[in-house]
GUGULO-176299 format. One line per field, with one value per residue: residue number from 0; x, y, z of N, C-alpha, C, O in turn. Coordinates in Angstrom, 2 decimals, padded with zeros to 5 digits. Example, Ala and Ser with C-alpha at 12.3 -4.5 7.8 and 13.67 -1.06 7.14 Angstrom:
GUGULO-176299
num <- (0:1)
nx <- (013.19:012.85)
ny <- (-005.69:-002.25)
nz <- (007.80:007.08)
cax <- (012.30:013.67)
cay <- (-004.50:-001.06)
caz <- (007.80:007.14)
cx <- (013.20:012.90)
cy <- (-003.30:000.03)
cz <- (007.80:007.87)
ox <- (014.24:013.41)
oy <- (-003.32:001.14)
oz <- (008.46:008.04)
END
This chain:
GUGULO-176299
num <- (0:1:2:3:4:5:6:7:8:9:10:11:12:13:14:15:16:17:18:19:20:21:22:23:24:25:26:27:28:29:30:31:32:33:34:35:36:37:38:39:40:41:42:43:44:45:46:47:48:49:50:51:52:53:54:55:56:57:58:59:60:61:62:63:64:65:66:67:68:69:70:71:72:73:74:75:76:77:78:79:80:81:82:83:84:85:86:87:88:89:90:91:92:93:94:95:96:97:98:99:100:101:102:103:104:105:106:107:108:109:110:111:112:113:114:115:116:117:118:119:120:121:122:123:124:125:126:127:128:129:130:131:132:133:134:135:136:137:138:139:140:141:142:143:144:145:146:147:148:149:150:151:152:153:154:155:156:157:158:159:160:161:162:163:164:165:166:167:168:169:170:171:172:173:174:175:176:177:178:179:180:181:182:183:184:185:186:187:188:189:190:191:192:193:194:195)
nx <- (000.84:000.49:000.23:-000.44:-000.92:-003.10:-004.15:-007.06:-008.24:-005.84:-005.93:-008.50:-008.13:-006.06:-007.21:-008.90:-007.58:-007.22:-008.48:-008.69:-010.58:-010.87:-008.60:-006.48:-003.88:-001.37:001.41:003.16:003.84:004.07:005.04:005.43:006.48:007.51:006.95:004.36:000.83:-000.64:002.08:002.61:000.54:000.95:003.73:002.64:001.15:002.52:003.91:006.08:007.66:008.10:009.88:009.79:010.63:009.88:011.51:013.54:015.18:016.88:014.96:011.71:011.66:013.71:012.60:010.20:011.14:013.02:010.81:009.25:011.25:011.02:008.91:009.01:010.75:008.78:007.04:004.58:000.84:-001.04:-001.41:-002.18:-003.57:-003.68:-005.03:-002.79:-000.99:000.48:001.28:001.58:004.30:006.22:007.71:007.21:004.31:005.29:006.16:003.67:001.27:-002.00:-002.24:-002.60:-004.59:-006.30:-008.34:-011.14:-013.25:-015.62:-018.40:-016.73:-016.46:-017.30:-015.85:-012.71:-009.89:-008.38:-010.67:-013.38:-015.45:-016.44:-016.65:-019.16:-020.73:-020.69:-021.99:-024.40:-025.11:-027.39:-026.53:-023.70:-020.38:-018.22:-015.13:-013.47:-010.58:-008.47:-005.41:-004.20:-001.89:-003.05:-005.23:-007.26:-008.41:-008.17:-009.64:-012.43:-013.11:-014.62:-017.84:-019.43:-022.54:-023.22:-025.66:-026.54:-027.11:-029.25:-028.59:-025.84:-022.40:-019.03:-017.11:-018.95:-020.26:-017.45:-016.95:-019.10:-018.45:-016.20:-016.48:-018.34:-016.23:-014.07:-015.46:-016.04:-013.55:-012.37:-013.99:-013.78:-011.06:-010.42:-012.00:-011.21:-008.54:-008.88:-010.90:-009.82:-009.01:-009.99:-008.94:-010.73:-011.38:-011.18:-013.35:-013.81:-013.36:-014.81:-012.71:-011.09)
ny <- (-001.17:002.37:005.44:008.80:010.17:009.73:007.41:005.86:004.61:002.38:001.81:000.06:-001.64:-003.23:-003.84:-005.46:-007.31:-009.32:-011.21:-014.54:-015.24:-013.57:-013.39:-011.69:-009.65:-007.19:-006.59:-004.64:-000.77:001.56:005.12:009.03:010.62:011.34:010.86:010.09:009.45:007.18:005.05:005.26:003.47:001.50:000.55:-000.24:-002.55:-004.32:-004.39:-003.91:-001.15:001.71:004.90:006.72:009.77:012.90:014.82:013.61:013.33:013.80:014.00:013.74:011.54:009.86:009.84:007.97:006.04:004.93:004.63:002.58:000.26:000.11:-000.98:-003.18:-004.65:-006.09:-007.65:-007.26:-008.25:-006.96:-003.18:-000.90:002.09:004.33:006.98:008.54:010.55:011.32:011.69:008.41:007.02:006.38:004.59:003.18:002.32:000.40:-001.35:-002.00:-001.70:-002.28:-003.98:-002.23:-000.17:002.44:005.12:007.78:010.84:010.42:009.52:008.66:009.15:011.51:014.82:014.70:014.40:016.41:017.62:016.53:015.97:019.48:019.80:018.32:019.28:022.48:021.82:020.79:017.97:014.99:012.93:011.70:010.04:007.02:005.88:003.14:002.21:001.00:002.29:004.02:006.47:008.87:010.91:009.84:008.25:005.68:001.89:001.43:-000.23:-000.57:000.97:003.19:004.46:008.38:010.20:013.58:016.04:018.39:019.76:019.81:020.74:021.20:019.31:017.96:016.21:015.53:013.67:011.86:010.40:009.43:007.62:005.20:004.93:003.95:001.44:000.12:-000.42:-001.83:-004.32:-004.53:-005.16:-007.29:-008.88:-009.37:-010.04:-012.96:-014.02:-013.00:-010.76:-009.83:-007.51:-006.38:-004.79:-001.77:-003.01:-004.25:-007.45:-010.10:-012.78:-015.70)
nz <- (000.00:-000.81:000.68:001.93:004.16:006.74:007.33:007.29:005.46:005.38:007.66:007.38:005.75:007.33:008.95:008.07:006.74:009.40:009.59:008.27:006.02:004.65:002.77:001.93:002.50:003.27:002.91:002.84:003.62:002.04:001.69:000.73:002.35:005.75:009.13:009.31:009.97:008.44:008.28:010.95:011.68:010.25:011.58:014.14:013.25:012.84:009.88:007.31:006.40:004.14:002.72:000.70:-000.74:-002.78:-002.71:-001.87:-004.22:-007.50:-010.00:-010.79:-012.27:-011.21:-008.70:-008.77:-009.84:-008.14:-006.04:-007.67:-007.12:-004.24:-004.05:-005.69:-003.84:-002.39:-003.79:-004.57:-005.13:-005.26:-005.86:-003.35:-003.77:-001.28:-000.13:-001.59:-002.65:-005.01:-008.12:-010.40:-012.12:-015.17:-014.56:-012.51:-013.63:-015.76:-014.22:-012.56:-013.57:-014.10:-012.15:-009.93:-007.78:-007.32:-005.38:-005.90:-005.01:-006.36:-008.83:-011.31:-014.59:-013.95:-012.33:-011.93:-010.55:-007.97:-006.19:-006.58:-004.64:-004.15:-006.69:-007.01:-005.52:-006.61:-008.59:-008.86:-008.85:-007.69:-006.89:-005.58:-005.29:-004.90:-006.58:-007.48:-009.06:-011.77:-012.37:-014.34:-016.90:-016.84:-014.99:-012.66:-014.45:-015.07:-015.92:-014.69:-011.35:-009.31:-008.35:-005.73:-004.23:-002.77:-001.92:-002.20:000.01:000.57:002.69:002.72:002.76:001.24:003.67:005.21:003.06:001.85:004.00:004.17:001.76:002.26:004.10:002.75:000.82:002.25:002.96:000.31:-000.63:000.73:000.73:-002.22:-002.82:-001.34:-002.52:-004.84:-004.55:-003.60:-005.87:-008.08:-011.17:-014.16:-017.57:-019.64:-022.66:-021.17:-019.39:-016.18:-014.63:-012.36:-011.42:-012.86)
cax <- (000.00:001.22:-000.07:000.36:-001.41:-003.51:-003.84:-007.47:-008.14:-005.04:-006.35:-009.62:-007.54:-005.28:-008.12:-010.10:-006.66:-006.98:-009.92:-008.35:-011.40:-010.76:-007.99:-005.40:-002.57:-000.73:002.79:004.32:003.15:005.50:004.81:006.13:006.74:008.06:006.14:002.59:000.15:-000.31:003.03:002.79:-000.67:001.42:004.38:002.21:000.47:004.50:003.99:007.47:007.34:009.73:009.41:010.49:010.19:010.48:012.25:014.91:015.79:017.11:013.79:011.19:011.46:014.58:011.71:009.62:012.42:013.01:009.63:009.02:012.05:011.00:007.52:008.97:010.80:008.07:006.72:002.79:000.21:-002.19:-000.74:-003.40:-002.81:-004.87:-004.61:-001.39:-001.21:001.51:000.86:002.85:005.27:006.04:008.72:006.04:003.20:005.44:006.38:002.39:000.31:-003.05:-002.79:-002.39:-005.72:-006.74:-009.96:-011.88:-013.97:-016.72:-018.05:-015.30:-015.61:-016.94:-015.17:-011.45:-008.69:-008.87:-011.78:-014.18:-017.07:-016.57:-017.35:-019.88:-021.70:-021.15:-022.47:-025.48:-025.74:-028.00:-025.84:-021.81:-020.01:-016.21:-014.62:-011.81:-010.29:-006.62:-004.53:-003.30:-001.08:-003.79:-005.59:-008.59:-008.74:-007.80:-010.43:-013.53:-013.15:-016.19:-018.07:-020.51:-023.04:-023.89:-026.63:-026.08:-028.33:-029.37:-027.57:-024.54:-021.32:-017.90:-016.78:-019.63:-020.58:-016.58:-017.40:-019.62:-018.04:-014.96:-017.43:-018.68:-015.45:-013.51:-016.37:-016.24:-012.26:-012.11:-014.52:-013.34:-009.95:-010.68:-012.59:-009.72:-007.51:-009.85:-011.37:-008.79:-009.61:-009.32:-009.59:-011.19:-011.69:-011.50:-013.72:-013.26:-014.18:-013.90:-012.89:-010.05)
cay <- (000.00:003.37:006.45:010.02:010.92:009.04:006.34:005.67:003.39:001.41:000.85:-000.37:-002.75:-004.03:-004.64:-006.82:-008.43:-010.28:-012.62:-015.40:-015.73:-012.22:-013.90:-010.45:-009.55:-006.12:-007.10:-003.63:000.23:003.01:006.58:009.86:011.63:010.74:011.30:009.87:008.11:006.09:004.72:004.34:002.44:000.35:-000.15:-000.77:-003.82:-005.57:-004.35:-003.42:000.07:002.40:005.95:007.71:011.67:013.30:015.55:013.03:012.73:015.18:014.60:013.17:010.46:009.47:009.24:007.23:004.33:004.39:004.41:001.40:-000.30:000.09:-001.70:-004.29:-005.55:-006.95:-008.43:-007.35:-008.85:-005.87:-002.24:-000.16:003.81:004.41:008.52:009.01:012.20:011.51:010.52:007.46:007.50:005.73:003.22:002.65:001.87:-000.62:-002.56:-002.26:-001.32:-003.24:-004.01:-001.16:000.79:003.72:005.20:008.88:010.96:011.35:008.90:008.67:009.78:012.78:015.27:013.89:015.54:016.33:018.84:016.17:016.93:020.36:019.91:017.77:020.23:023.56:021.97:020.67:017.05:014.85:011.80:011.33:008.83:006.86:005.35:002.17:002.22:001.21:003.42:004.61:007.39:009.43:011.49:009.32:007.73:004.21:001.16:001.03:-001.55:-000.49:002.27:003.31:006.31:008.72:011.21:015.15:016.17:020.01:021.09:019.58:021.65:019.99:019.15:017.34:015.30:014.42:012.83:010.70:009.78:008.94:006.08:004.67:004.86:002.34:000.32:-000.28:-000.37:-003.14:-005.33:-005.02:-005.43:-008.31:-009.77:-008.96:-011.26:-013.94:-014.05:-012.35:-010.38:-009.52:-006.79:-006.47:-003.31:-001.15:-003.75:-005.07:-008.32:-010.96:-014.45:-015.22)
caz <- (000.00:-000.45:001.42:002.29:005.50:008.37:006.94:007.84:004.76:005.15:008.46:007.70:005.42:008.37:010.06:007.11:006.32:010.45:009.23:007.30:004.95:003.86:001.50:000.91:003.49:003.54:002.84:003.04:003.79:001.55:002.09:000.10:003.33:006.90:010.51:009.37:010.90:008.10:008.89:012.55:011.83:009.71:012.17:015.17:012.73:012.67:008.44:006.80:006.18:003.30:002.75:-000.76:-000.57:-003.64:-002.29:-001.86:-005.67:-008.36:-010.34:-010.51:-013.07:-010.38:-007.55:-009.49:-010.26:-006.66:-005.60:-007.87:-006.95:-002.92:-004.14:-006.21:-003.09:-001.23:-004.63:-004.23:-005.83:-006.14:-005.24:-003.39:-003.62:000.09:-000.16:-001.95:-003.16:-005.83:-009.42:-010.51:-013.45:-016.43:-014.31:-011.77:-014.02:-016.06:-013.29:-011.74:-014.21:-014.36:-010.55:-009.05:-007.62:-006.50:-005.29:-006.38:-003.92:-006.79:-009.97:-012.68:-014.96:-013.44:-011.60:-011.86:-009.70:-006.01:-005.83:-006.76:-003.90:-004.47:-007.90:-007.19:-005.05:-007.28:-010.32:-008.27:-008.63:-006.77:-005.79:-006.02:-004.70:-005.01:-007.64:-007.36:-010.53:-011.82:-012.44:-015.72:-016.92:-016.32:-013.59:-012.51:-016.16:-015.45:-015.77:-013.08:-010.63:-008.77:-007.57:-004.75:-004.39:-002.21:-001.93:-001.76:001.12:000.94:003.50:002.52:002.47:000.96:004.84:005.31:001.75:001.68:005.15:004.28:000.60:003.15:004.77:001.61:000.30:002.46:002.48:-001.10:-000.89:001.46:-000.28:-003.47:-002.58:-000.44:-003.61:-005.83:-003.79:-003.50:-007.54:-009.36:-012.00:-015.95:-018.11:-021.54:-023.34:-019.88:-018.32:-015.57:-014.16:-011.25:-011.81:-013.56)
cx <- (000.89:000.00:000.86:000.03:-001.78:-003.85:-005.67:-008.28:-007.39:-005.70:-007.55:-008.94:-006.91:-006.39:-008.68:-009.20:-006.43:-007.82:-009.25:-008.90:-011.72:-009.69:-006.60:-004.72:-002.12:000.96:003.92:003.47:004.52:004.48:005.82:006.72:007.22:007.16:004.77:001.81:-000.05:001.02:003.38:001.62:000.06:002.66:003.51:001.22:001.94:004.40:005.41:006.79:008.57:008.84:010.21:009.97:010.84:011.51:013.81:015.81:016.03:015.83:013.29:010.76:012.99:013.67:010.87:010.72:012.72:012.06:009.38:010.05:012.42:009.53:008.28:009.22:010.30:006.88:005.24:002.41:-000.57:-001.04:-001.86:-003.02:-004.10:-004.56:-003.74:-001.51:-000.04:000.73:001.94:003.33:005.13:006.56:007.39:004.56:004.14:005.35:004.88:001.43:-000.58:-003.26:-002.73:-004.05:-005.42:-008.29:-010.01:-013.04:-015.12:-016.92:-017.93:-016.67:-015.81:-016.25:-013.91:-010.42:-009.04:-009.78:-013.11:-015.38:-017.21:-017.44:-018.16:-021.37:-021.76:-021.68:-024.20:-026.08:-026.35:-027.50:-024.79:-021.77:-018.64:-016.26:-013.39:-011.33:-008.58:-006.13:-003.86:-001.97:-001.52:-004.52:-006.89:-009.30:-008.88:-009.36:-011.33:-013.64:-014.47:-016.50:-019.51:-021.14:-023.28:-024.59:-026.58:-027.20:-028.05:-028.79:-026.17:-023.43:-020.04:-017.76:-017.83:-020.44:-019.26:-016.28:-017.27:-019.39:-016.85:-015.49:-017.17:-017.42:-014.70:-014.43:-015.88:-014.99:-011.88:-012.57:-014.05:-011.99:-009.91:-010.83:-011.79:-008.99:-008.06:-010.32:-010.47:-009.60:-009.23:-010.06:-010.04:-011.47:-012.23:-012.84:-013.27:-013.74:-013.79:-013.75:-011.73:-010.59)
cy <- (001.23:004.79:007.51:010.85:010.06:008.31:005.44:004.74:002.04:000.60:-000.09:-001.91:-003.49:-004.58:-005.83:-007.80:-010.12:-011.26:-013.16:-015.40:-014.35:-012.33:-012.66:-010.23:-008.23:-006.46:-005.68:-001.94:001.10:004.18:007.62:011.16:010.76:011.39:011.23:008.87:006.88:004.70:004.30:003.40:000.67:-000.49:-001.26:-002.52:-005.25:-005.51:-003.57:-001.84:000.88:003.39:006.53:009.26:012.10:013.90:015.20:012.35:013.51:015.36:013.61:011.66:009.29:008.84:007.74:005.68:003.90:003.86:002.28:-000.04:-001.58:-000.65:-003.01:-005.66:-006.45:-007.78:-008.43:-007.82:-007.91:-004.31:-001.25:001.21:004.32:006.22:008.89:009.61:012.92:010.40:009.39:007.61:006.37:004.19:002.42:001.64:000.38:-001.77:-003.00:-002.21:-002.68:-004.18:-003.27:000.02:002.24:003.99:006.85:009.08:011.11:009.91:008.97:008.15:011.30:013.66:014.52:015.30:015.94:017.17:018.03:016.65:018.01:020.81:019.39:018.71:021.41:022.82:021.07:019.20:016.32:013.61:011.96:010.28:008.86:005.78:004.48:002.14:001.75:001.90:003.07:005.84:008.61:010.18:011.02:009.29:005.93:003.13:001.14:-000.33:-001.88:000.83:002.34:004.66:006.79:009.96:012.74:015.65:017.77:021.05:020.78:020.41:020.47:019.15:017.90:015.43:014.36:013.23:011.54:009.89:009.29:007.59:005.07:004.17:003.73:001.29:-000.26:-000.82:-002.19:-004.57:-005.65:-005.29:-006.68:-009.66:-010.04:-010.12:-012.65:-014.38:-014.02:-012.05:-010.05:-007.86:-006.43:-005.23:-002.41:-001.72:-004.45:-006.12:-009.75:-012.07:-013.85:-016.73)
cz <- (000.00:-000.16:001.67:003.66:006.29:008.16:007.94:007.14:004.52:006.69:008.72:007.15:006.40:008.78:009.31:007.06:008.02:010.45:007.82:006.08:004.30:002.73:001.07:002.89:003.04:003.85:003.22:002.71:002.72:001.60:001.19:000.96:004.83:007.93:009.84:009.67:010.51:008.77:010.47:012.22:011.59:010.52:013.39:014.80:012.36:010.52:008.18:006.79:004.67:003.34:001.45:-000.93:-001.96:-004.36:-002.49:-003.42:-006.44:-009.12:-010.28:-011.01:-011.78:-009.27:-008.17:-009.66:-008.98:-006.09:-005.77:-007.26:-005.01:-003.01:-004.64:-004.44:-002.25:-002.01:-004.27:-005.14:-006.96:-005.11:-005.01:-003.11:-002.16:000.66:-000.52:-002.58:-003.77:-007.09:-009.89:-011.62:-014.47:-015.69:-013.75:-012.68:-015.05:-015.41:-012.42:-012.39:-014.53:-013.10:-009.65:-009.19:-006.54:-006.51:-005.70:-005.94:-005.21:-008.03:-010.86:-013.57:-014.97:-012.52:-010.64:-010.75:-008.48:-005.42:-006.09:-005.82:-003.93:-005.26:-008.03:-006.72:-005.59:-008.41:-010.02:-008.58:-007.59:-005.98:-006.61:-005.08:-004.67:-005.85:-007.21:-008.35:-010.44:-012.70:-013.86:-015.55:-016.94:-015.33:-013.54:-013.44:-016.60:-015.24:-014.55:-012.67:-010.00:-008.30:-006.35:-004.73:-003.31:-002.06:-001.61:-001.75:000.81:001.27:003.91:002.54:001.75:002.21:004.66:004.10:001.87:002.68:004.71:002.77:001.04:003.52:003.49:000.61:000.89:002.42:001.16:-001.02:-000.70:001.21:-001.26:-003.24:-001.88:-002.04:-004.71:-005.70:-003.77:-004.87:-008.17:-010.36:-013.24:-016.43:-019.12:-021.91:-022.13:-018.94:-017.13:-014.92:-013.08:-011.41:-012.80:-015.08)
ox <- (001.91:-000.98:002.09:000.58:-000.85:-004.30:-005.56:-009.02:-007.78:-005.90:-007.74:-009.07:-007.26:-006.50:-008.90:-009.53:-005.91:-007.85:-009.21:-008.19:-012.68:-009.76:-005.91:-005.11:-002.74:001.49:005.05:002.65:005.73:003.26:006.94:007.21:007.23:006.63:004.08:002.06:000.08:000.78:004.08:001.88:-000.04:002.80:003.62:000.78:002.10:004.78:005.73:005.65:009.69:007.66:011.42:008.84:011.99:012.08:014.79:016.61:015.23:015.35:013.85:009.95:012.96:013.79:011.16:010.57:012.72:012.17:009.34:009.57:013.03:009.01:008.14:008.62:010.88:006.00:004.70:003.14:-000.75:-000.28:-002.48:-002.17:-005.28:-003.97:-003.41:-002.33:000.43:000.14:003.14:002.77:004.17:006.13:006.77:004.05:003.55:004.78:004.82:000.44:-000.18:-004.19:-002.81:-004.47:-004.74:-009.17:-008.88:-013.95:-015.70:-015.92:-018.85:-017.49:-015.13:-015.96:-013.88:-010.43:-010.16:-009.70:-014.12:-016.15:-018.41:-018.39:-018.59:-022.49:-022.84:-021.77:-024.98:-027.30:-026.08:-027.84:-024.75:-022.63:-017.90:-017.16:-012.41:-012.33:-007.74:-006.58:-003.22:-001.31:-000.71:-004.03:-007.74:-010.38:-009.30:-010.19:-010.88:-014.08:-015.17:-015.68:-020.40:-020.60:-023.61:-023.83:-026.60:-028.05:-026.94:-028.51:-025.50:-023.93:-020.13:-018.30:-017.50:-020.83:-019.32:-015.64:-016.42:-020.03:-016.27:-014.89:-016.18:-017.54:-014.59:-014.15:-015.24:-015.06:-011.47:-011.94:-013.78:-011.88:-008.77:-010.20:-011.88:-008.83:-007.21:-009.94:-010.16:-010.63:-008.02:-011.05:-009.09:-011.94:-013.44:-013.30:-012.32:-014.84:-012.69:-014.81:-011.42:-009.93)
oy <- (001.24:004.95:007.54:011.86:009.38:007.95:004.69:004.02:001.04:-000.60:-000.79:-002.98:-004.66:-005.79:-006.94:-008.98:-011.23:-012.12:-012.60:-015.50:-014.11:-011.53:-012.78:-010.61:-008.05:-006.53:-005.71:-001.84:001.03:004.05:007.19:012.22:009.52:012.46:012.25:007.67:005.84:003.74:003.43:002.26:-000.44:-001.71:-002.48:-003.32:-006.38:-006.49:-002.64:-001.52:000.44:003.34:006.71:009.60:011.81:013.85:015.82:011.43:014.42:016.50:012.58:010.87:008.06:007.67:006.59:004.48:002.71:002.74:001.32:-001.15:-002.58:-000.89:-003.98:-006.66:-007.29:-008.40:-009.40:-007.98:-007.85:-004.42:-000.74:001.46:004.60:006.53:009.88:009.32:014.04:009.32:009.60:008.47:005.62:003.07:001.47:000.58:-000.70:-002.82:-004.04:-002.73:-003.75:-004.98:-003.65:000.67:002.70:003.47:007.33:008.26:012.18:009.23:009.33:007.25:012.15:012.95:014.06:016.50:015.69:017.46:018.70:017.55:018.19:021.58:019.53:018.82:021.92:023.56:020.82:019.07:016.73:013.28:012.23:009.78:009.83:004.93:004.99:001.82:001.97:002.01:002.10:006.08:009.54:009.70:011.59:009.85:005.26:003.55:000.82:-001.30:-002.89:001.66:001.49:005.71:005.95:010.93:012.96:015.82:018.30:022.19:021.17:021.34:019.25:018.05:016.93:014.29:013.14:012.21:010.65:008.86:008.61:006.56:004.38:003.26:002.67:000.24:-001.31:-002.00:-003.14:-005.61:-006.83:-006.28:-007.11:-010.66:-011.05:-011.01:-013.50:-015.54:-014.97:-012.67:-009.97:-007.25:-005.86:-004.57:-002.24:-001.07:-005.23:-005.82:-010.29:-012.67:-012.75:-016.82)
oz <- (000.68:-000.89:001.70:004.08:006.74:009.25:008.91:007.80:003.92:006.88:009.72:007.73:006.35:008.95:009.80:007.23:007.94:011.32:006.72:005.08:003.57:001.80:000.06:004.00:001.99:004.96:003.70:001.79:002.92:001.56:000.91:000.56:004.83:007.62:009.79:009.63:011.15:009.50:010.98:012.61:012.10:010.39:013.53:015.62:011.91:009.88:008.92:007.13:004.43:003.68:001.55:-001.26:-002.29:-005.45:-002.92:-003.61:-006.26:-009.14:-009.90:-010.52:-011.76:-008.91:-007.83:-009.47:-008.66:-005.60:-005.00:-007.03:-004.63:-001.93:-003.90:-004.03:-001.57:-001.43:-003.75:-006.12:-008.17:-004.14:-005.95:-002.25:-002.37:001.69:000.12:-003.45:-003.59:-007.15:-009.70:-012.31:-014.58:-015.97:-014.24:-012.32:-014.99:-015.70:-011.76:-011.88:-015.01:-012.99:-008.48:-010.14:-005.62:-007.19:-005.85:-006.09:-005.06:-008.26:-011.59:-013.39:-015.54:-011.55:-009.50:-010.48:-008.04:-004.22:-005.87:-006.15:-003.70:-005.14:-009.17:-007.23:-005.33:-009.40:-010.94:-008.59:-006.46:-004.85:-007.81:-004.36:-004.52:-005.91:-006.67:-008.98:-009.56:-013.84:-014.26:-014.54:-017.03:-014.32:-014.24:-013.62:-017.55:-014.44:-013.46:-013.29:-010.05:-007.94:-006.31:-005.07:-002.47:-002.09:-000.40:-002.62:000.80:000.90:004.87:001.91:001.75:002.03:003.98:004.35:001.96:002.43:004.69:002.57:000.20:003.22:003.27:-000.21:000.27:001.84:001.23:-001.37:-001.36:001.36:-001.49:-003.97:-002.05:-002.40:-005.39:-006.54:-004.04:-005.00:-008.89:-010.62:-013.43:-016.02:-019.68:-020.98:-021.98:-018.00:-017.20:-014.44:-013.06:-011.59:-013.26:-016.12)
END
């Protein structure tokens, strides 16, 4: 898994991964920053941990080779992006591409990029939701894995809507990711589907 803050999806995952018949494991946490909770969630679960800061590379196609390099080692199956708030590169997507997810506070293929409930609430629709999708070279472009909805109440504000598209959102995460591990899945002309 890689993360950039509190890590409050990775932990729903730790938690699903302690029931055997949940089928997926958490082999290793990376992070693009140092001192986050993610990261303690993940030490205090006995999960490896690495940390690649962008910071720490002349550019960014340099981070990226590292990045991937600090994933390959723990040889994942599926690579889940659980708030990371870095786009991945060309190295990255060779070495992951077509198992590697991410999720989207809104449903893809509307309102892409990190303002989604925002945009969901100035342009006045009546339900949004979250999007699992894998990841392309793209900004919340890659194949739909699954999505979930939820309803934009009146007296909604962003604060409030991205709340409860926060809920809904690991929900969905944890399932499908669960189911992922368990089925396996294919993809056909940006379909996607479970069973292999």
């Amino acid at each position: 898994m890689l993360v950039s803050g509190a890590g409050t999806n990775l932990q729903a995952l730790l938690h699903a991964c302690t029931d055997p018949a949940y089928g997926a494991r958490v082999v290793a946490v990376g992070a693009d920053r140092d001192g986050i909770e993610a990261l303690a969630r993940a030490e205090r679960a006995g999960v490896p941990t690495f940390v690649q800061r962008v910071t720490g590379h002349r550019t960014r196609q340099e981070w990226d080779a590292a990045l991937t390099a600090s994933c390959r080692q723990h040889d994942p199956d599926l690579v889940v992006l659980a708030g990371f708030m870095k786009l991945a590169g060309s190295a990255f997507l060779d070495a992951f591409g077509g198992r590697c997810v991410n999720t989207h506070p809104a449903l893809s293929p509307s309102f892409p990029g990190m303002a989604g409930p925002a945009e969901a609430l100035a342009y006045g629709v009546k339900v949004t939701g979250a999007t699992l999708f894998l990841v392309d070279e793209g900004v919340d472009t890659g194949p739909i894995v699954a999505q979930t909805t939820v309803p934009v109440e009146d007296d909604d504000d962003v604060a409030t809507l991205h709340e409860r598209i926060k809920v809904a959102e690991r929900a969905m995460l944890v399932a499908t990711v669960g189911r992922m591990a368990r089925e396996g899945f294919t993809i056909t002309d940006r379909k996607v589907r479970f069973g292999t």
